[in-house]
C-alpha positions in Angstrom: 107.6 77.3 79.4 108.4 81.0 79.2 108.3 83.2 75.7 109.4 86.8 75.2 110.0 87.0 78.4 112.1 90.3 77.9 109.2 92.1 75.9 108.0 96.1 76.4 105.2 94.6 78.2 106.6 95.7 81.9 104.3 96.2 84.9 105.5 97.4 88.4 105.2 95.2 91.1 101.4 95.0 92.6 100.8 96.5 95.5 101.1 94.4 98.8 98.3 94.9 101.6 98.9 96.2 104.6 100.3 93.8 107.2 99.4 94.9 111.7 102.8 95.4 112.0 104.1 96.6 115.2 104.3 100.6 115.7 107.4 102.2 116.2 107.1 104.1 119.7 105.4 107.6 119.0 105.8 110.2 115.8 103.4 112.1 117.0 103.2 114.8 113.9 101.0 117.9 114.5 101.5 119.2 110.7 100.9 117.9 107.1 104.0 118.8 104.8 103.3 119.1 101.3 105.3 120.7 98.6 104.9 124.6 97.8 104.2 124.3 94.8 101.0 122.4 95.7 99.9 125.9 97.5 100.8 127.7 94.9 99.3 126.0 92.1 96.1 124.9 94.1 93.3 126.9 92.6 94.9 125.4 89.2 96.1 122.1 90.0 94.2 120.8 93.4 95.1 117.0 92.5 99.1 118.2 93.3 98.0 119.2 96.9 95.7 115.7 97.3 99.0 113.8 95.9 101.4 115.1 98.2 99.3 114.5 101.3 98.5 111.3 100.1 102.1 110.3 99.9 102.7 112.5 103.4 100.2 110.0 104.3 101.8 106.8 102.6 105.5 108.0 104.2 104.0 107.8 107.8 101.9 104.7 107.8 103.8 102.6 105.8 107.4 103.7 105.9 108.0 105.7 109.4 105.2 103.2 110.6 103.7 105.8 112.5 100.3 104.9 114.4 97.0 106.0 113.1 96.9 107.8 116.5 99.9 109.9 115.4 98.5 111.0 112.0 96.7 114.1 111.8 93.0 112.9 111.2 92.6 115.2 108.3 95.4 113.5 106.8 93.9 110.4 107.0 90.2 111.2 106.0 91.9 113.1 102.7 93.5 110.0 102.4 90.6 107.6 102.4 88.3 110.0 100.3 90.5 110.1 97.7 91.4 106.4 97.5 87.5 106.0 97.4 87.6 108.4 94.0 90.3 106.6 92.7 89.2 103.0 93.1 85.5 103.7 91.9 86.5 105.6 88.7 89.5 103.0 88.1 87.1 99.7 89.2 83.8 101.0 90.0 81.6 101.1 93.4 82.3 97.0 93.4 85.9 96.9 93.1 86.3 99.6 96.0 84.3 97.2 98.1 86.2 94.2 97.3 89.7 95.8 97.4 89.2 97.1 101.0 88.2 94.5 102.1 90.2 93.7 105.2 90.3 97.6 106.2 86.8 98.9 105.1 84.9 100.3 108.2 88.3 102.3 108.9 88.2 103.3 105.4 84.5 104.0 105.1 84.9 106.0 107.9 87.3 108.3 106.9 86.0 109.1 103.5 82.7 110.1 105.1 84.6 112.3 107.3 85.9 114.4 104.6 83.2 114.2 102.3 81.5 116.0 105.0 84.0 118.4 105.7 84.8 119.6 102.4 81.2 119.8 101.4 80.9 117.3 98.5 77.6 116.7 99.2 76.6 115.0 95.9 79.6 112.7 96.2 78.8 112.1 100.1 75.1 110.9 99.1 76.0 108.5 96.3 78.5 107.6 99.3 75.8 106.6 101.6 74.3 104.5 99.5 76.9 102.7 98.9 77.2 102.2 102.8 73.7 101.9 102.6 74.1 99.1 100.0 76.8 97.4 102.4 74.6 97.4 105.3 72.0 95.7 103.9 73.9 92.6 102.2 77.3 92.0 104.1 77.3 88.2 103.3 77.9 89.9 99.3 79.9 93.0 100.1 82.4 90.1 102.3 82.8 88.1 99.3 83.4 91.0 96.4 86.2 90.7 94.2 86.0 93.9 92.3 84.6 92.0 88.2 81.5 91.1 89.4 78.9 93.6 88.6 76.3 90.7 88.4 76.3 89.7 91.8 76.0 93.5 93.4 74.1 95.5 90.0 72.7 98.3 92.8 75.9 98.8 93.7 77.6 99.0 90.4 74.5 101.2 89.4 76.0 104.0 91.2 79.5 104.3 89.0 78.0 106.3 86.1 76.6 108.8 88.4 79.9 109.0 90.4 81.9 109.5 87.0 79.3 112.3 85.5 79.8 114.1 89.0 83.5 114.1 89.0 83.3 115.3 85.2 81.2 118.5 86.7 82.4 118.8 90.3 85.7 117.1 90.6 85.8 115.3 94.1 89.6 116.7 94.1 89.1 120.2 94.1 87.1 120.1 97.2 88.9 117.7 99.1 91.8 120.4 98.7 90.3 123.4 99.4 89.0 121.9 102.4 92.9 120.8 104.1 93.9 124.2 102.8 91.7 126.1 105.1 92.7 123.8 107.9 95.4 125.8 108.8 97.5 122.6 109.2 99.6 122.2 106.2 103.3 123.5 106.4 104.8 124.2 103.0 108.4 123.0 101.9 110.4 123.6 99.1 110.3 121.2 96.3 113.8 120.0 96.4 113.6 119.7 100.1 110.5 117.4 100.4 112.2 114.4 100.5 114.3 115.1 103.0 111.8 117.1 104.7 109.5 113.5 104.9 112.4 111.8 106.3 113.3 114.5 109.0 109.7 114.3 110.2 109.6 110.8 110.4 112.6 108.6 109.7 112.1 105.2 108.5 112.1 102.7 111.1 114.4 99.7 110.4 112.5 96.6 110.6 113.6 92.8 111.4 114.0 90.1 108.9 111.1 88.4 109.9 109.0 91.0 109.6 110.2 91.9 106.1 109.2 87.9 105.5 105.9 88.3 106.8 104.8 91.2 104.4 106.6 89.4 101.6 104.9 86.4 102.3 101.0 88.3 102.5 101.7 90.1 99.2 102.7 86.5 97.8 99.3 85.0 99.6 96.7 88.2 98.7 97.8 87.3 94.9 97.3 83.5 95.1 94.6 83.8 97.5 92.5 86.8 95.0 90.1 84.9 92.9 90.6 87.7 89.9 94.2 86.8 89.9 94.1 83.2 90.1 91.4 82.9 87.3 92.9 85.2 85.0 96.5 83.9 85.3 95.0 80.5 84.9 93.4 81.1 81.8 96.6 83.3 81.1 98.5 79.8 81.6 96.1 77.7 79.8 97.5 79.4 76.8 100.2 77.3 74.6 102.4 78.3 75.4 101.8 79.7 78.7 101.6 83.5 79.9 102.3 84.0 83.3 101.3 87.8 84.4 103.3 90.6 84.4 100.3 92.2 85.8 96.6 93.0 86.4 95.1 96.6 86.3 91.9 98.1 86.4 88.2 97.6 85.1 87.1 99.1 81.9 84.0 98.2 80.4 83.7 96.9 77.1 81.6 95.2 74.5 81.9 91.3 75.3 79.1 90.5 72.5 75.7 91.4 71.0 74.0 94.3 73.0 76.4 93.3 76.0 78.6 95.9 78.2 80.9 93.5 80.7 84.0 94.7 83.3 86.4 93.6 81.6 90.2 93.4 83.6 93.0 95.1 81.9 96.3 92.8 81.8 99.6 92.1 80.7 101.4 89.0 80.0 105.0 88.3 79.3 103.3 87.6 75.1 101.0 90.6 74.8 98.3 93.0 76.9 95.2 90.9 77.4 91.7 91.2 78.6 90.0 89.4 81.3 86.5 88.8 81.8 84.2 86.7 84.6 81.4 85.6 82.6 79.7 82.8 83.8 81.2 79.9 82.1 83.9 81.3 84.5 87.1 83.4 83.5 87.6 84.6 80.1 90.7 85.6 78.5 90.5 87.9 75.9 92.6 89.4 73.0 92.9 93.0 73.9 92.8 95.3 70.4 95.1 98.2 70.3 94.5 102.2 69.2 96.0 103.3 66.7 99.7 103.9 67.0 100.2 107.5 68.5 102.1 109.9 66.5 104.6 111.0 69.0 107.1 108.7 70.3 107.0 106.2 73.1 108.1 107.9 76.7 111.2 106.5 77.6 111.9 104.5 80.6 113.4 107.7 82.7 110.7 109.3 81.7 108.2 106.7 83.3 110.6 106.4 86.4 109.9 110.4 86.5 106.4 110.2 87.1 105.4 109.9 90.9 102.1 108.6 90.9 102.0 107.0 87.2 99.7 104.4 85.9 101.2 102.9 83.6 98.8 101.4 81.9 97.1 104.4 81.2 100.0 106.1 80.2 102.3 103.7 78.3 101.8 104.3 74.0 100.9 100.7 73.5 96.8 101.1 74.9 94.3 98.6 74.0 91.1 99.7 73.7 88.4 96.9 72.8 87.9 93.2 73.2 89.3 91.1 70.3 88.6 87.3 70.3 87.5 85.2 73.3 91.0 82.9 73.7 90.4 80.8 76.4 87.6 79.9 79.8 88.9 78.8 83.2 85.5 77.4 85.3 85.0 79.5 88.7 85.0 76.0 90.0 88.3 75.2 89.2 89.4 78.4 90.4 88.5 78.0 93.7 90.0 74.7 94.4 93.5 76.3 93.1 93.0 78.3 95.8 92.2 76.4 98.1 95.0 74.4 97.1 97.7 76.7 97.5 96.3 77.8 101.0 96.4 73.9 102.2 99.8 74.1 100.5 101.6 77.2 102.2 102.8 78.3 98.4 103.1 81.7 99.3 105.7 80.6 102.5 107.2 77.6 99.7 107.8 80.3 97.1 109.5 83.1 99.7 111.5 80.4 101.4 112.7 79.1 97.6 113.7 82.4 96.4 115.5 83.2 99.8 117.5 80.3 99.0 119.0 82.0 95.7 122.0 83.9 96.1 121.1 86.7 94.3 118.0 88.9 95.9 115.0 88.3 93.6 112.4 90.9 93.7 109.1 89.3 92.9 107.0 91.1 90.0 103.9 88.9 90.1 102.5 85.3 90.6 100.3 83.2 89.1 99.2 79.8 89.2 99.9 77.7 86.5 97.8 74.2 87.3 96.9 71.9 90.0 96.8 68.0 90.2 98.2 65.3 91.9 101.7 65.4 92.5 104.5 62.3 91.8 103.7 60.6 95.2 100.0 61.5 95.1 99.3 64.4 97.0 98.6 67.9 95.9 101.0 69.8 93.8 100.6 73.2 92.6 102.8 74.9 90.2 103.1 78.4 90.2 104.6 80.7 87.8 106.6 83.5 89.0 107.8 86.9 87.3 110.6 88.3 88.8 113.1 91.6 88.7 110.6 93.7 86.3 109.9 90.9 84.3 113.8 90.5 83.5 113.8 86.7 84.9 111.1 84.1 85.2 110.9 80.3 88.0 108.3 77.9 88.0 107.9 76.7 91.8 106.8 73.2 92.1 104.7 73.0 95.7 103.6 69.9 97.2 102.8 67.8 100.4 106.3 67.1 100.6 108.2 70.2 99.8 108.3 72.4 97.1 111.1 73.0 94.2 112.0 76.2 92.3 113.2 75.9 88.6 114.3 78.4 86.0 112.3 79.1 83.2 113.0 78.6 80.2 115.6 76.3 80.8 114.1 74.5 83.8 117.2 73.8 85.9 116.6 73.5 89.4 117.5 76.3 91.6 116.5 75.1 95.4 114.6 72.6 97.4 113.1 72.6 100.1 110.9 70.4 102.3 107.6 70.3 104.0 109.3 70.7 107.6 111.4 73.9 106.3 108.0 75.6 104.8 106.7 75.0 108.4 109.5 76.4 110.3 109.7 79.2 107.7 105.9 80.1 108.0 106.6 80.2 112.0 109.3 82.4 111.9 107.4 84.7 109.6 104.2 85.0 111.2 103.7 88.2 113.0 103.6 88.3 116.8 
C-alpha cells in the first residue's frame, strides 16, 4: 500500500491537546526563568525573551504539570498572546478559533490580559473583534476547523490587518518589553537553563494509564479533526495511497480564475501536497516548488538544533503555488468517517494494537484510509498509520468485532485484538 516510505519528506509528530490531567501537589513558582541572553539581546531580538518564557511556560504546564494556580499569571498571559500571533499569522483569525477550541475562554482571556498590559492597543482592538465576532455567532465559532474562511468571512476579514500590523508594530516586541519591566524574570546562564527548568520544577512521573490516555486523545483529536480526516482521505484516494506524514499551516493561494482560497500545507510519504475545502468537499492538490535554493540543504543536526523550528517553513524543498487539482473527497463522506471511527473506538483499537508490538512505536500521524462494511457486515475502518519519523508504516483494520494491525508494505499481521479488549483498554485509559 505504502511507496517511498523512507523519502526526505519528514514531519515531526503533531502536536497532542492537552489532556485535565491530575496536578502534581503544589510548584508554586514566584519567578519566570529565562535565558540571559534573552535580556541581553532584548532590544535586538525580543522574540528570544517571548520564546523562552513560552517554553518556561510549556515546562510547567505540561511537563512539571504545575497548576495554572502555580504559574505566574504574566507567564501565562505572555503565553496566550503570543500563541494568538502565532496561530493567526500561521492560520489566520479562523484557524485560531478552531484550534482552541476546547480551551478558548481561558485562552481569550489571557491574551486580552497582556494585550492590555503591554499596550498593543492596535493588536488588542482587532482582538476584540474577534471576541466580538465570537459572541455574536457561537453556534459557528463551536464548529470552526481552521480552512473555512467561507463560513466566518468577518472573521477572516481581520488577518490582513493583523499581518500589516505586525509588519509595522511587531506584537513581540511589546509583549517583551512589557514581562521585562515586571520585575519578575530571573536570568540564567545559557548552558544552565535546562537544568535550571528542571530544578524549578522537576518532571513529575506519571502512571501508565495516564500516558495511554493522552496517547489515545492525540490518536482521537486527529481522526476526530475534519481537516485531517478529509485531507488524508483524499491523500488515500490517491493510487497508490499517501498516508500523511503531516499537516501544517494555511497559506493562501490561487485555486483558479480571480480566486484566492486557504489552502493547507501537507506532506505525504510521495511528495508535499496541498489541501483545499472547496465546496465539492476536500481537494488535494499538487503543491509546485521554488526554485531550488543555491545553498545546500540543512542537515538533519542542524534541524534537531533549532528549538522552536517549523519545518516547513524552513526545510529547502518549499512549495509555493497550487499545481493541478488531483483528487475531491465530499464533506459528506468525511463526516461519516468520523463518525465511524468514533462509534468504532479506533483511536483506543490503534493504541491497544501498537502496545501489543514488542518494539515501542512512536506514532507520527494517522489518517484514514476508507470506510465500508466489514467481512461480517458491520463497520470497518481502516486507518493508515506513520510511525518512528516516517521510518515504518501499519495499516489497522478496526471493526465491530476487533481490530487488526498489519505491516505495510508487506501486510503481515502484527496483533489482534478484540472488541471486549478495546473496551477494557478504553476503561483503563480513561482519566479519572
Amino acid at each position: 500500500m505504502l511507496q517511498n516510505l523512507f523519502s526526505r519528506f519528514r514531519g515531526p509528530e503533531p502536536a497532542a491537546p492537552t489532556l485535565p490531567v491530575a496536578p502534581r501537589d503544589t510548584c508554586r513558582i514566584p519567578r519566570i526563568l529565562v535565558r540571559r541572553r534573552a535580556l541581553l539581546t532584548l532590544d535586538s531580538d525580543p522574540k528570544t525573551l517571548v520564546s523562552d518564557i513560552v517554553e518556561f511556560v510549556h515546562h510547567l504546564t505540561e511537563t512539571a504539570r504545575c497548576r495554572r494556580s502555580d504559574v505566574p499569571e504574566e507567564a501565562l498571559q505572555l503565553f496566550h498572546a503570543d500563541l494568538y500571533r502565532q496561530q493567526v499569522l500561521g492560520c489566520g483569525h479562523v484557524g485560531f478559533v478552531g484550534n482552541a477550541q476546547h480551551t478558548l475562554p481561558v485562552i481569550l482571556a489571557d491574551a486580552a490580559a497582556a494585550l492590555r498590559a503591554c499596550g498593543a492597543e492596535a493588536h488588542h482592538r482587532l482582538f476584540g473583534k474577534m471576541e466580538t465576532w465570537i459572541a455574536r455567532n457561537p453556534s459557528i465559532a463551536s464548529t470552526l476547523i481552521g480552512d473555512e474562511t467561507d463560513a466566518a468571512p468577518d472573521l477572516a476579514a481581520l488577518d490582513a490587518p493583523f499581518e500589516t500590523l505586525e509588519a509595522w508594530t511587531p506584537l513581540s516586541a511589546k509583549l517583551a518589553k512589557w514581562i521585562s519591566g515586571t520585575g519578575l524574570l530571573e536570568a540564567v546562564e545559557d548552558a544552565d537553563w535546562p537544568k535550571a527548568l528542571h530544578r524549578i520544577a522537576p518532571p513529575q512521573e506519571r502512571a501508565r494509564d495516564e500516558i495511554a490516555a493522552e496517547s489515545i486523545a492525540a490518536l482521537d483529536h486527529l481522526l476526530s479533526n475534519p481537516a485531517h480526516v478529509g485531507f488524508g482521505m483524499a491523500a488515500a484516494s490517491m493510487a497508490p495511497p499517501e498516508p500523511l506524514i503531516r499537516i501544517g499551516t494555511l497559506r493562501h493561494l490561487t485555486s483558479g480564475p480571480d480566486t484566492v482560497s486557504p489552502a493547507r500545507w501537507m506532506r505525504t510519504v510521495t511528495a508535499e501536497r496541498f489541501g483545499v475545502l472547496l465546496a465539492e468537499g476536500f481537494a488535494l492538490y499538487e503543491a509546485i516548488p521554488e526554485s531550488a535554493p543555491a545553498e545546500d540543504a540543512p542537515s538533519l543536526a542542524d534541524l534537531r538544533l533549532l528549538r522552536h523550528d517549523r519545518i516547513d517553513e524552513i526545510l529547502f524543498h518549499r512549495p509555493h503555488c497550487l499545481g493541478q487539482r488531483l483528487t475531491v473527497v465530499p464533506a459528506a463522506q468525511v463526516k461519516l468517517a468520523v463518525d465511524v471511527c468514533r462509534h468504532l473506538q479506533a483511536a483506543t483499537a490503534i493504541h491497544l494494537l501498537l502496545d501489543r508490538l514488542n518494539d515501542p512505536t512512536r506514532v507520527t500521524c494517522v489518517s484514514v484510509h476508507s470506510i465500508g462494511k466489514g467481512r461480517t457486515g458491520g463497520l470497518e475502518a481502516i486507518v493508515m498509520i506513520v510511525a518512528d519519523d516516517a521510518t515504518r508504516a501499519f495499516s489497522a483494520i478496526v471493526t465491530s468485532d476487533g481490530a487488526t494491525l498489519v505491516s505495510e508494505p508487506t501486510h503481515q499481521r502484527l496483533a489482534v485484538v478484540d472488541r471486549s479488549e478495546i473496551e477494557a483498554h478504553r476503561d483503563l485509559a480513561r482519566p479519572a
